[in-house]
Each structure stands twice: as C-alpha cells, then as structure tokens.
C-alpha positions as CSV (number, residue, x, y, z in Angstrom):
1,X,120.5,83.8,108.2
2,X,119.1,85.0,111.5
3,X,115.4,84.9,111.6
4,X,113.5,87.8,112.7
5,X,110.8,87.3,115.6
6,X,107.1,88.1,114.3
7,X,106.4,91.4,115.5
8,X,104.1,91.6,118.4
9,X,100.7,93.3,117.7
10,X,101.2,95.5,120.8
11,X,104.0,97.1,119.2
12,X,103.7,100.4,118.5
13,X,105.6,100.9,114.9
14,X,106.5,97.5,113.4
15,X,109.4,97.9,111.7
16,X,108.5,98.0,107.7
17,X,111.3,95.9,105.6
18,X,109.8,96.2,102.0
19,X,112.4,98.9,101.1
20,X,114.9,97.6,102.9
21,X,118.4,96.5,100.9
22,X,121.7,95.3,101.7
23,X,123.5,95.5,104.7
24,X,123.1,99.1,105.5
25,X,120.1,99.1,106.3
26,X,119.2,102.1,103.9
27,X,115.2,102.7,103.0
28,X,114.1,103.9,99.8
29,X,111.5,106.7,100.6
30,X,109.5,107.8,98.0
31,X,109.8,111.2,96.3
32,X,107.4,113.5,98.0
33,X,107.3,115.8,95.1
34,X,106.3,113.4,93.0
35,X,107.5,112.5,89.2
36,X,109.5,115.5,87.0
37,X,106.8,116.5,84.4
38,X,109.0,119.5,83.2
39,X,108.1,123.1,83.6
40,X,105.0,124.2,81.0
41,X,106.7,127.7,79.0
42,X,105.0,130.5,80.0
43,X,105.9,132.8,77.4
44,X,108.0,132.7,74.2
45,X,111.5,131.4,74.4
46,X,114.1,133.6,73.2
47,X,115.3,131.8,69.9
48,X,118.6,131.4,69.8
49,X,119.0,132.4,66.0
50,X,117.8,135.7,67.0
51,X,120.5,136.5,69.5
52,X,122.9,134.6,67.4
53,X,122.0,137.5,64.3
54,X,122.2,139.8,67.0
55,X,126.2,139.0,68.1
56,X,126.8,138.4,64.9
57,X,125.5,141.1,62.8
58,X,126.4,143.7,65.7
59,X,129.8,142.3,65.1
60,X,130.1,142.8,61.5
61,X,128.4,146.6,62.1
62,X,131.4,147.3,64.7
63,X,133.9,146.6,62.9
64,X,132.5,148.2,59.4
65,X,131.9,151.6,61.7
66,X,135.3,151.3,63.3
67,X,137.1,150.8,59.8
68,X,135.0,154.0,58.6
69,X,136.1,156.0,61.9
70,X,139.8,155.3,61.0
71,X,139.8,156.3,57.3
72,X,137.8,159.6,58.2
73,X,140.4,160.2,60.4
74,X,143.3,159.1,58.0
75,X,141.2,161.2,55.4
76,X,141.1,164.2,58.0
77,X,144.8,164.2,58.1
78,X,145.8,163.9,54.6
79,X,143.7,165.3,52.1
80,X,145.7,163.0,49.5
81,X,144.5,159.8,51.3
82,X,142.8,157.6,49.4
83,X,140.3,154.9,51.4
84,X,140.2,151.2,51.2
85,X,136.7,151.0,50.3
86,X,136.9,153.6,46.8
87,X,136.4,151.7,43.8
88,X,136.5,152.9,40.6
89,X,134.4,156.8,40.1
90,X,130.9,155.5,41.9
91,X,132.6,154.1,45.2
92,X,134.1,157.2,46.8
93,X,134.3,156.6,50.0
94,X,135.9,160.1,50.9
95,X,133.2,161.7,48.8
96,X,130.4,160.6,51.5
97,X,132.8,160.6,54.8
98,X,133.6,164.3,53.7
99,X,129.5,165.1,53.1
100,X,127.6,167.0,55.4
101,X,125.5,164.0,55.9
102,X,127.8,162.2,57.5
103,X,127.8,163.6,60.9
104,X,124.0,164.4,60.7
105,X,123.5,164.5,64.5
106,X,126.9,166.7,64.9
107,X,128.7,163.8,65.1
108,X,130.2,161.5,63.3
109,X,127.8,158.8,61.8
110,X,130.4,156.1,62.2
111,X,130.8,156.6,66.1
112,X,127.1,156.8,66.6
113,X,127.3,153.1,64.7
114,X,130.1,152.0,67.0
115,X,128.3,152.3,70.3
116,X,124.8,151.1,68.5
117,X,126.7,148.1,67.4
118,X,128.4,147.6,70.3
119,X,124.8,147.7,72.5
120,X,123.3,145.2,69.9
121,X,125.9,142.8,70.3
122,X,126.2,143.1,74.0
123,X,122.1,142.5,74.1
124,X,122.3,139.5,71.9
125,X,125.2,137.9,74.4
126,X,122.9,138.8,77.1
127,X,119.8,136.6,75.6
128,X,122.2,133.9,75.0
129,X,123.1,133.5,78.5
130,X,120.5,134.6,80.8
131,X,116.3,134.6,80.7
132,X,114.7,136.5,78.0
133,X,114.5,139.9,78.4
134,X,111.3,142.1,79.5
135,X,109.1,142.6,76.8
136,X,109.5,146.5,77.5
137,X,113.0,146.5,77.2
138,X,112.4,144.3,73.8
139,X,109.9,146.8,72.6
140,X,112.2,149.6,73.3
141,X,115.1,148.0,71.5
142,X,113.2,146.8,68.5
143,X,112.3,151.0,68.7
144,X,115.8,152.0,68.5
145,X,116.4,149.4,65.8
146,X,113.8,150.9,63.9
147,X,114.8,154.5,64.2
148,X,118.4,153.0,62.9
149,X,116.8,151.6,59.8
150,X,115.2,154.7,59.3
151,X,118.4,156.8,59.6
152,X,120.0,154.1,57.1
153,X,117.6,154.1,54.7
154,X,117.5,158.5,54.6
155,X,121.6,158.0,54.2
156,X,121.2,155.6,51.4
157,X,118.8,158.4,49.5
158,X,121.1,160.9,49.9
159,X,124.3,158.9,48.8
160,X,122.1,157.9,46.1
161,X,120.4,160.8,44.8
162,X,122.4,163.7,46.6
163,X,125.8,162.5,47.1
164,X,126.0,160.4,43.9
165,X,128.6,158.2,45.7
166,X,128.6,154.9,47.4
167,X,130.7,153.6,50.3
168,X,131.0,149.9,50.8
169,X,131.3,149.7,54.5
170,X,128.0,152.4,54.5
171,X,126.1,149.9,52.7
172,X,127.2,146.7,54.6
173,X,125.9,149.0,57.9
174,X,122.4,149.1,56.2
175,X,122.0,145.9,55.3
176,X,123.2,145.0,58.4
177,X,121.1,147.2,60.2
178,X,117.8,146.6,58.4
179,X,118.0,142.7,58.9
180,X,118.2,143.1,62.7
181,X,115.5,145.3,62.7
182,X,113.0,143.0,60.7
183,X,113.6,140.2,62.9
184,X,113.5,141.7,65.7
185,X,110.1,143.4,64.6
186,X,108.7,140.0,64.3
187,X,109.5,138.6,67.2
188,X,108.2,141.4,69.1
189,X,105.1,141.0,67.2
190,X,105.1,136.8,68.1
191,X,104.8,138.0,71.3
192,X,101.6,140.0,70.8
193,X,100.5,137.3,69.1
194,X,101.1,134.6,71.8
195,X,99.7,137.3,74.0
196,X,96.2,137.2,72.1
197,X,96.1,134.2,69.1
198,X,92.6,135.7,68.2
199,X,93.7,139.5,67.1
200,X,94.9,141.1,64.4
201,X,98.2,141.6,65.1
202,X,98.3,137.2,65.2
203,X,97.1,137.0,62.0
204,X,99.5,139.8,60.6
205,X,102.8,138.3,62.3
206,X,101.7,134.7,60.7
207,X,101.7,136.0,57.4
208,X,104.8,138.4,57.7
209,X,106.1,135.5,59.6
210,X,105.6,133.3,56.4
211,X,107.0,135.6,53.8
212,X,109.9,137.1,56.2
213,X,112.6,136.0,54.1
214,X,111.0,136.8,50.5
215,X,110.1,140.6,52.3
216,X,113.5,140.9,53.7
217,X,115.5,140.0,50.1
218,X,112.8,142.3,48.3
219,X,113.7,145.4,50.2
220,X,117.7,144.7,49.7
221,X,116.8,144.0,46.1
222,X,114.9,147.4,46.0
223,X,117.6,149.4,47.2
224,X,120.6,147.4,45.1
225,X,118.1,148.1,42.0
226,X,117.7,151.5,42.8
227,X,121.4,152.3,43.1
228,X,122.3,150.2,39.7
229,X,119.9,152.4,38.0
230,X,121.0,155.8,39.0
231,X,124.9,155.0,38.7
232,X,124.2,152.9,35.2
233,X,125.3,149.6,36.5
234,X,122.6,148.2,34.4
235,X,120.9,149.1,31.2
C-alpha cells in the first residue's frame, strides 16, 4: 500500500478521497436535483376503464352498424330477403330498416353509427396511449354522445310505439350508446368537481357518482319494461 503524503496547507484544492472507490479512481457526486418525490397530479387521471368502455363498446356499436348496413343493402336487393336479426312477428328487422325513420337525417342510420362508432373507439385508443385529453374536447364529446343518446332513445319510441317492431342489432346500438354517454357524463362532471370540491355540481357528481350503476340498470330496465309491455312479452 503506498502511503499518501499529508497534504500541504498551502495547497490550493486538497484532493477529497471520502468518495473515492476502487482503482478507477471514480467519485460519487451527489445528485444535484435532489431525491425523486414523484410528480404531484394536477388534474384527474384518465381512468383506464373509461377508455377501455370506450374501445370496447365503440367496437361492439361498429360492428352491430356494419351488420345492419349489409342486410339493408341485401334487403334493398331482394325484397324476399329475410335478415339475421328477425325473430318470430315482433323482431322484424326489415320492418324498421325499410321505415322512414331509419334514415332520419337522409341518410342511413346505420352509416351515421359506423363513423360515430368508429370516432368513439378511436378516442378511447387515444386516452389509452397518450395524456388525457383537453377538457373542451371532452366536453364536446361527452355533447355528441349525448345528442346520440337522444337520437337512440327517439328511435326506440318510434320502433316501439310507431313501428311496432324491434331490431336486435338497433337495440344493442342503444344500450351501447347510452352506457358511453353516462359515464362519460360523470366523468366530465368529476372534473367540475375536482375543479371546485365546494359547489354544487361536487355534491351532484358524488351522489350520481354513488348510484351510477343502480341509475344506469334502471334506465335499461325502463326501456326493456316498456317494450315487453307494448308487444305482450309479459302479462
């Protein structure tokens, strides 16, 4: 072991060998930034159930509009045809695909629900993978979503009550549709609520937010009651 001279007090930088290890010669310096503490959230994290229901429910809504596009065109060519989803005299699916409420806009229900569907799902692959997305753009999607539900809901009536016929892949769209739009409503409204914990809206989305699966089965109960009623499924 070779011994080190005492460094003279008239040197200018002694060396410092606390940190020094091995042979190398290498110094541990310490971390000017000091210890990882972790980033404190600034806003509401985008859950990943949401955008999950989003993929997933925009899925099941693409390919339910897509199977309706091809038996309205099946049924445009052959009068005769008969559509996968008519069961028995109350599900007639050519009965509602030949209704004038079936291209309410001018055109054709089931293509509007193909590039809805196909936007929700590509929104919901978008949260997965990237930041959360502006609450503007949020609030203006959970908008569209609502005006969907809306639309849904005024097709149901009038299958219901006008068309007196159901069509299975309409009502899967519905359901489909109005489960988006409810959760997508309360998150949008968790954000108010993180916004301002003392308001209103805070105290709303905390009870809606408790009761959102009992609210969400009651309105899909509601509207299977309604139609068991009308086409005496019941009673």
């Amino acid at each position: 072991m070779t011994a080190h001279p005492p460094a003279s007090p008239d040197s200018p930088n002694p060396p410092d060998t606390a940190h020094t290890t091995g042979t190398t010669g290498t110094t541990n310096t310490p971390d000017a930034t000091g210890p990882t503490t972790g980033t404190a959230p600034t806003a509401r994290t985008t859950p990943a159930p949401l955008a999950w229901l989003y993929v997933i429910g925009g899925l099941i809504g693409l390919v339910s509009s897509t199977t309706l596009t091809v038996e309205k065109m099946e049924l445009a060519e052959n009068a005769s045809y008969v559509p996968s989803c008519t069961f028995g005299e109350s599900f007639t699916c050519s009965s509602v695909m030949t209704s004038p409420q079936a291209a309410a806009f001018g055109i054709p229900n089931p293509l509007l629900g193909i590039a809805g569907f196909a936007v929700v799902m590509a929104i919901g692959v978008i949260m997965l993978v990237s930041a959360a997305l502006p609450r503007w753009f949020r609030a203006t999607f959970v908008t569209g979503l609502g005006l969907a539900t809306a639309f849904c809901l005024w097709l149901a009536w009038q299958a219901v009550y006008d068309i007196h016929a159901l069509c299975i892949y309409c009502m899967i769209v519905w359901a489909v549709t109005i489960t988006m739009f409810w959760f997508a409503l309360l998150r949008l409204m968790g954000d108010a609520a993180d916004a301002n914990p003392d308001s209103a809206i805070a105290r709303i989305h905390g009870t809606l937010n408790m009761l959102r699966f009992p609210i969400l089965i009651a309105v899909i109960f509601l509207i299977a009651a309604l139609i068991a009623i009308e086409f005496g499924f019941v009673g």
